[in-house]
FIKOLZA-1660 file (N, C-alpha, C; in steps of 0.1 Angstrom, whole numbers, plus 5000, padded with zeros to 4 digits):
% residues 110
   i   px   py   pz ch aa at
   1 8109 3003 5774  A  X  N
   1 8119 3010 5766  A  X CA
   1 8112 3017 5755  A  X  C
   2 8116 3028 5751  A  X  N
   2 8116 3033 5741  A  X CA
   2 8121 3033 5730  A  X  C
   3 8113 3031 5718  A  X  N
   3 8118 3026 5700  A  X CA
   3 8132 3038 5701  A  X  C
   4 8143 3032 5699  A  X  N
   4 8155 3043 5692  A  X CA
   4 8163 3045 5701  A  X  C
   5 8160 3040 5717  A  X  N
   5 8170 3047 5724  A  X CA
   5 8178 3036 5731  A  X  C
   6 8189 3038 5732  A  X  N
   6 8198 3031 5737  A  X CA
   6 8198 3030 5752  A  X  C
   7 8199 3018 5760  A  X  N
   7 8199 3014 5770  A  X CA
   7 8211 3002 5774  A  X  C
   8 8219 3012 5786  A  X  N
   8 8229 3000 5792  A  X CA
   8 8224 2990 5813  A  X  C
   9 8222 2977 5808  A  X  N
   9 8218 2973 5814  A  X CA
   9 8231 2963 5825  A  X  C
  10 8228 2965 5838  A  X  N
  10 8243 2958 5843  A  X CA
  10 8238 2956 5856  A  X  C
  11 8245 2940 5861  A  X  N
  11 8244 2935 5873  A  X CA
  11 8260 2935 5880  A  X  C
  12 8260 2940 5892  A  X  N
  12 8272 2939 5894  A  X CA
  12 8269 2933 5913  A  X  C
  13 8279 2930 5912  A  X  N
  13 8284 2926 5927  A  X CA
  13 8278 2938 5943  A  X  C
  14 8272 2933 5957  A  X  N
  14 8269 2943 5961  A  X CA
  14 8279 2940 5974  A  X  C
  15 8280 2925 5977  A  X  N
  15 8287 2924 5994  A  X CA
  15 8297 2913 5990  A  X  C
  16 8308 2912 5997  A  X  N
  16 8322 2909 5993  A  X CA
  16 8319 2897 5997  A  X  C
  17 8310 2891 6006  A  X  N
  17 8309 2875 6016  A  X CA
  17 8298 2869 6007  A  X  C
  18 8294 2878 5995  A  X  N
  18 8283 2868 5987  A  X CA
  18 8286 2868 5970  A  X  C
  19 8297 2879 5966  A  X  N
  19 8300 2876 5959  A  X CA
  19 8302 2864 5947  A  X  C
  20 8297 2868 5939  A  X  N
  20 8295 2859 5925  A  X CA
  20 8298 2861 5910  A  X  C
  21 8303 2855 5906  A  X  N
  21 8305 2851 5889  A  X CA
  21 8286 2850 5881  A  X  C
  22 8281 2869 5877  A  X  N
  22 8268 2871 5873  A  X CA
  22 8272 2871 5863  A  X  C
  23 8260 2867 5854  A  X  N
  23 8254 2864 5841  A  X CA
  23 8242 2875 5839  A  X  C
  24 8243 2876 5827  A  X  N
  24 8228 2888 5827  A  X CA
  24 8221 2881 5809  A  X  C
  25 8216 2882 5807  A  X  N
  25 8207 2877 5796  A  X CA
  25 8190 2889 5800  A  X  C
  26 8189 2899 5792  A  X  N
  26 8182 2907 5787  A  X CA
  26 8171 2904 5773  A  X  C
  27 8157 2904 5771  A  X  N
  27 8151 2900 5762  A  X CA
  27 8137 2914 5760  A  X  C
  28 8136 2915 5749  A  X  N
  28 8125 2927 5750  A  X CA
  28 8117 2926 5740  A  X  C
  29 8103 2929 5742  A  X  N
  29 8091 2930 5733  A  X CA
  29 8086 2917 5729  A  X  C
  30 8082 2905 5733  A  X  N
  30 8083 2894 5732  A  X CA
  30 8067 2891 5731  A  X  C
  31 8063 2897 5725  A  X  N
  31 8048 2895 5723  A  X CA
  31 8045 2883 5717  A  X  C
  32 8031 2880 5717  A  X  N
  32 8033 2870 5710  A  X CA
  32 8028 2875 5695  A  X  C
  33 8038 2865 5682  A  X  N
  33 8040 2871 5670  A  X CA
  33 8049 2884 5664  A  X  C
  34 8056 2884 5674  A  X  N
  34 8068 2893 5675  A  X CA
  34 8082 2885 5678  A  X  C
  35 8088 2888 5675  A  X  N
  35 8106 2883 5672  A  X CA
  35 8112 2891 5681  A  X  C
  36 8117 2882 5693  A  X  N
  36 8120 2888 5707  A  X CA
  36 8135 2898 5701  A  X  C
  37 8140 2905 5708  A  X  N
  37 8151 2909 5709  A  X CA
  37 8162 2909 5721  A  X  C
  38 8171 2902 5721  A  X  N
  38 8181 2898 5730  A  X CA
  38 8189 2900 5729  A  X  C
  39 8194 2905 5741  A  X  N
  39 8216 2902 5742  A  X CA
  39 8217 2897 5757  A  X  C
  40 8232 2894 5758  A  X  N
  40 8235 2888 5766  A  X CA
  40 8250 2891 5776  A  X  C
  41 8253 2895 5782  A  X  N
  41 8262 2898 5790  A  X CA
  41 8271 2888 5800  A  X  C
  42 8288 2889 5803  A  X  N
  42 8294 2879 5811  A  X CA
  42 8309 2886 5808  A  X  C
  43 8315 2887 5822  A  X  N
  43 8325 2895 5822  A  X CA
  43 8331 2904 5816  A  X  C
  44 8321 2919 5815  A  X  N
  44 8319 2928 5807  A  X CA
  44 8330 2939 5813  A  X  C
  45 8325 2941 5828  A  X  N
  45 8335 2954 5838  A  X CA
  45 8341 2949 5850  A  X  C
  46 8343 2956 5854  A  X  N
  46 8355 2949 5871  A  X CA
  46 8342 2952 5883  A  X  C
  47 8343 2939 5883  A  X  N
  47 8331 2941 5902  A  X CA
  47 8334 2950 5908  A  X  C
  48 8324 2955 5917  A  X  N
  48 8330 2962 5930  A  X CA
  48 8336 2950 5939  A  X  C
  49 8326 2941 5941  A  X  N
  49 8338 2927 5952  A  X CA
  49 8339 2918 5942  A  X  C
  50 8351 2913 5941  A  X  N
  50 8358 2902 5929  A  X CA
  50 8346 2890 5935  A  X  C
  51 8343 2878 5926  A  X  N
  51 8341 2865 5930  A  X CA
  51 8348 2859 5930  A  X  C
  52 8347 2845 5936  A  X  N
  52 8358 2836 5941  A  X CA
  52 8370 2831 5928  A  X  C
  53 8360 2835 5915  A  X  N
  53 8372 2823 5901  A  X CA
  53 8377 2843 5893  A  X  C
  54 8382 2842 5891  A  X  N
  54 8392 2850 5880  A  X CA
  54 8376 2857 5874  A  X  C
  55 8366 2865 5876  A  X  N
  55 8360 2870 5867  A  X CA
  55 8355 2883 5870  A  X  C
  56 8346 2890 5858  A  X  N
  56 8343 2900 5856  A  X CA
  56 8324 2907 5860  A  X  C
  57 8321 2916 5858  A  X  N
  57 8304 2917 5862  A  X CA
  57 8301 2912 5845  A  X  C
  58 8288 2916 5844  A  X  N
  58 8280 2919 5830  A  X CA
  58 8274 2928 5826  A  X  C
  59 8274 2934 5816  A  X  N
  59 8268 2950 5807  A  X CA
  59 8262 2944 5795  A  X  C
  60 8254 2946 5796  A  X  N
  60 8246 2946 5783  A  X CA
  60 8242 2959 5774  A  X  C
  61 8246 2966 5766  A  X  N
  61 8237 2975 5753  A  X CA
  61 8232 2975 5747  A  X  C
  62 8216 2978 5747  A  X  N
  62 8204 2970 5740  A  X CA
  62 8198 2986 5731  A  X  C
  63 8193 2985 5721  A  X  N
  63 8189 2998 5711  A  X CA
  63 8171 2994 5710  A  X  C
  64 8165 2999 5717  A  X  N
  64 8151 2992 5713  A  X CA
  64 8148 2996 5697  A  X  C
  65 8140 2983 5693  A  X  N
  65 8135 2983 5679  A  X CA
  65 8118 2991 5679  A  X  C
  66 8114 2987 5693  A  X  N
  66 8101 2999 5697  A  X CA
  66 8100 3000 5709  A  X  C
  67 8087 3002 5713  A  X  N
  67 8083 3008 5728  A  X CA
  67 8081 2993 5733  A  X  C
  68 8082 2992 5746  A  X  N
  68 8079 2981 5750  A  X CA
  68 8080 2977 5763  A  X  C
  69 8084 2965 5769  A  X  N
  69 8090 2961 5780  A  X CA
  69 8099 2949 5780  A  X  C
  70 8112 2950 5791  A  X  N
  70 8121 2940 5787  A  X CA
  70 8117 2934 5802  A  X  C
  71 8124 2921 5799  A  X  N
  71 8128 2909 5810  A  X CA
  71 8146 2904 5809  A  X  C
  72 8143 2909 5825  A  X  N
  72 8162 2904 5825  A  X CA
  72 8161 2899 5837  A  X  C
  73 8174 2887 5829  A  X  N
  73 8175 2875 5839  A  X CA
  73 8189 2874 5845  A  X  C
  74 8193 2871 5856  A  X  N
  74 8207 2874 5862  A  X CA
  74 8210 2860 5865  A  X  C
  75 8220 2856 5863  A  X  N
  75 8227 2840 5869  A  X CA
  75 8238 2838 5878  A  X  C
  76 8241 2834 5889  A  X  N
  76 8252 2835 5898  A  X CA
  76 8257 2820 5895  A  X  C
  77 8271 2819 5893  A  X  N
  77 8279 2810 5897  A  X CA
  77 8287 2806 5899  A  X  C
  78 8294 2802 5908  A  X  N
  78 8311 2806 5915  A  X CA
  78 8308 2815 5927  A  X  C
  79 8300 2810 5935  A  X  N
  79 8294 2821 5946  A  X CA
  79 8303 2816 5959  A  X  C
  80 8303 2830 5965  A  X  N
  80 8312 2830 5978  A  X CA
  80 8302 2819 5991  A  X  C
  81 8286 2824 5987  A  X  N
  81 8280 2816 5997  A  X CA
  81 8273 2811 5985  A  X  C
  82 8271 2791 5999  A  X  N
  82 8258 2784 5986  A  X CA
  82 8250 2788 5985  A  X  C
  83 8246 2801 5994  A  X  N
  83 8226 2802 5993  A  X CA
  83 8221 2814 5988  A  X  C
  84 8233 2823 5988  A  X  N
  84 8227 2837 5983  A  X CA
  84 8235 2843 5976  A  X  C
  85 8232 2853 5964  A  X  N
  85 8241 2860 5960  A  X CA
  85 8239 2876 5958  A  X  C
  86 8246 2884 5965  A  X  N
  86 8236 2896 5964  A  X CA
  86 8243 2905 5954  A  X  C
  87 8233 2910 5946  A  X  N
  87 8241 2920 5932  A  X CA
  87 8226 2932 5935  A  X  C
  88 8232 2943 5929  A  X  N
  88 8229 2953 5926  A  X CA
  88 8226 2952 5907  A  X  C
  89 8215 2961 5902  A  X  N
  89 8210 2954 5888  A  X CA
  89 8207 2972 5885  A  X  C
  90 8212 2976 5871  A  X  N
  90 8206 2993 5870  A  X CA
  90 8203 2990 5856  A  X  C
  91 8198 3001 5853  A  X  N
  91 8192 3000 5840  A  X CA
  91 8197 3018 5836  A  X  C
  92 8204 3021 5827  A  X  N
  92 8207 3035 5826  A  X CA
  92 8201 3043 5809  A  X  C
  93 8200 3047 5804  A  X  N
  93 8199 3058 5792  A  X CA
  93 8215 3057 5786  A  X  C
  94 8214 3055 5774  A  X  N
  94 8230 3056 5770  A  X CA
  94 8237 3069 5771  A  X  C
  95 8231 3078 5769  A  X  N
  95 8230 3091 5765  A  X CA
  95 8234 3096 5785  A  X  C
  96 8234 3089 5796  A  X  N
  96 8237 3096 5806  A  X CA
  96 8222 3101 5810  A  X  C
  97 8212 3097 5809  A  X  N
  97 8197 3107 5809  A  X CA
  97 8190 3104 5822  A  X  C
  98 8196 3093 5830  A  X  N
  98 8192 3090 5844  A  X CA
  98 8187 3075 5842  A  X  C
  99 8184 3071 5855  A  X  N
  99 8180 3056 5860  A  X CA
  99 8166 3057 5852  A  X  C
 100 8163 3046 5844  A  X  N
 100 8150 3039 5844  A  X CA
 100 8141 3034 5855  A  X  C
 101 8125 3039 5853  A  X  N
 101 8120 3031 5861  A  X CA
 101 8121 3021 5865  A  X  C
 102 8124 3007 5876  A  X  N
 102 8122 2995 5870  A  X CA
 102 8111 2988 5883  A  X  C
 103 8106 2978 5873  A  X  N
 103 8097 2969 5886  A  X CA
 103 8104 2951 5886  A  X  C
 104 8101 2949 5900  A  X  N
 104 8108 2933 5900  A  X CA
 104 8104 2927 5905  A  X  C
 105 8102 2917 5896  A  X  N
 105 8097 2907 5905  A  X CA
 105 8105 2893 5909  A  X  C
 106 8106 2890 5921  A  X  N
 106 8112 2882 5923  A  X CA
 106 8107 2866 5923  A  X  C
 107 8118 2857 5914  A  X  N
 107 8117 2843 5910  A  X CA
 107 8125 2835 5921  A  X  C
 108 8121 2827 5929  A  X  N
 108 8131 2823 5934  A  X CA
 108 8134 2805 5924  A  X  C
 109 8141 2802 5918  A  X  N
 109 8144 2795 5911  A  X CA
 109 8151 2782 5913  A  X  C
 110 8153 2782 5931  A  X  N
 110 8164 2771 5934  A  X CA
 110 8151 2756 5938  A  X  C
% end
């Protein structure tokens, strides 16, 4: 990220059979001796495929305080299947300026 500029970050829903109730939690610059910066997202916009309970995707708006790199974390629960949940995750410019680079690495956590 870049010091000043505004970034909207969002996980949404990608297949209607895996569909899930996502969580997004975003943290950036987390050096050590630095004072992380976070927000946190939960039924922000309307899925593309609903999950199984009454809910919403997650959007996060984060303003970086400098240059840096963020870590975001996505949570599924209320999932259509027990084993997988598949979402789509974008990272945009507030300003409309195009997709962010992004790299991922994948946690498997279960």
């Amino acid at each position: 990220m870049t010091d000043g500029e505004t970034y909207i970050v969002r996980a949404d829903t990608s297949n209607p059979a895996t569909a899930s109730d996502l969580y997004l939690y975003v943290e950036c610059n987390c050096s050590v001796g630095e004072e992380c910066q976070s927000a946190q997202g939960d039924d922000d916009f309307p899925c593309t495929y609903a999950p199984p309970d009454p809910s919403s995707c997650p959007e996060v708006a984060i303003r970086a305080r400098s240059d840096g790199e963020c870590r975001v974390s996505v949570r599924a629960d209320s999932c259509r299947d027990d084993e997988i949940a598949n979402y789509s995750l974008s990272v945009v410019r507030f300003d409309g300026g195009g997709q962010i680079p992004l790299s991922l690495t994948i946690e498997d956590e279960t």
